[in-house]
C-alpha positions as CSV (number, residue, x, y, z in Angstrom):
1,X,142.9,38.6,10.6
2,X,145.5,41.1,8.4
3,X,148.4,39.9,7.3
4,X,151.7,41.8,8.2
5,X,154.7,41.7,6.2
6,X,157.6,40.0,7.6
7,X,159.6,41.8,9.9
8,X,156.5,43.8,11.3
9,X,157.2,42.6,15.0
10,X,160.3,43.5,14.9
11,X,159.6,47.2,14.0
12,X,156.9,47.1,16.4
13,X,159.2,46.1,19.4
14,X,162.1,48.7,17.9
15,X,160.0,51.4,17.9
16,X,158.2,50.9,21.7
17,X,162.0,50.2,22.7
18,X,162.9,53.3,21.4
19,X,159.8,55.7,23.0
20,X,160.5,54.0,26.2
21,X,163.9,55.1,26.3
22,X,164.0,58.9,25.0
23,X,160.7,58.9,27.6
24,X,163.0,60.8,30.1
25,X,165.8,61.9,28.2
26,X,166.0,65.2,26.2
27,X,166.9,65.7,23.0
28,X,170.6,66.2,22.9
29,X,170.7,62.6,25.0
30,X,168.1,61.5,22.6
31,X,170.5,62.2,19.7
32,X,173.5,60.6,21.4
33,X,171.8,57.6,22.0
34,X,170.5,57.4,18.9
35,X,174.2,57.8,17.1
36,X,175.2,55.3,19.6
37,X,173.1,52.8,18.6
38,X,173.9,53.3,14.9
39,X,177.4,53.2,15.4
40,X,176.6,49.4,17.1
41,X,174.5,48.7,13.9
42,X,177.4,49.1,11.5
43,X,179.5,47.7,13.6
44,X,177.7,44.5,13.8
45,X,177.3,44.3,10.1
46,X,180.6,45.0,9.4
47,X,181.3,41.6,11.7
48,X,178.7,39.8,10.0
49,X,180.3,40.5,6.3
50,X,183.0,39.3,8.2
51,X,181.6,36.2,9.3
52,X,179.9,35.2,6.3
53,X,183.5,36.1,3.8
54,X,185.4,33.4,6.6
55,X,182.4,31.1,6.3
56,X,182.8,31.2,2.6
57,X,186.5,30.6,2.4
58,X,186.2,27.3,4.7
């Protein structure tokens, strides 16, 4: 049996997730979406710097 690189299942899932969705949609709701969900990526890694520097400071 291969071995995937960590992570792979993740990808895998992201990227079914992400055919299922535009499936329907057309491409200027496709490109909403798709800065919509960016903008909740930074987001959340902007709170999880923030986590970690309050973590650190305990």
């Amino acid at each position: 049996m291969p071995q995937y690189p960590p992570g792979s299942d993740l990808v895998l899932l992201a990227a079914s997730i992400a055919i299922a969705i535009s499936d329907d949609l057309s491409a200027d709701d496709t490109n909403v979406l798709a800065g919509l969900f960016c903008a909740i990526g930074d987001n959340l890694a902007i709170i999880a710097t923030q986590k970690e520097a309050c973590e650190e400071q305990e």
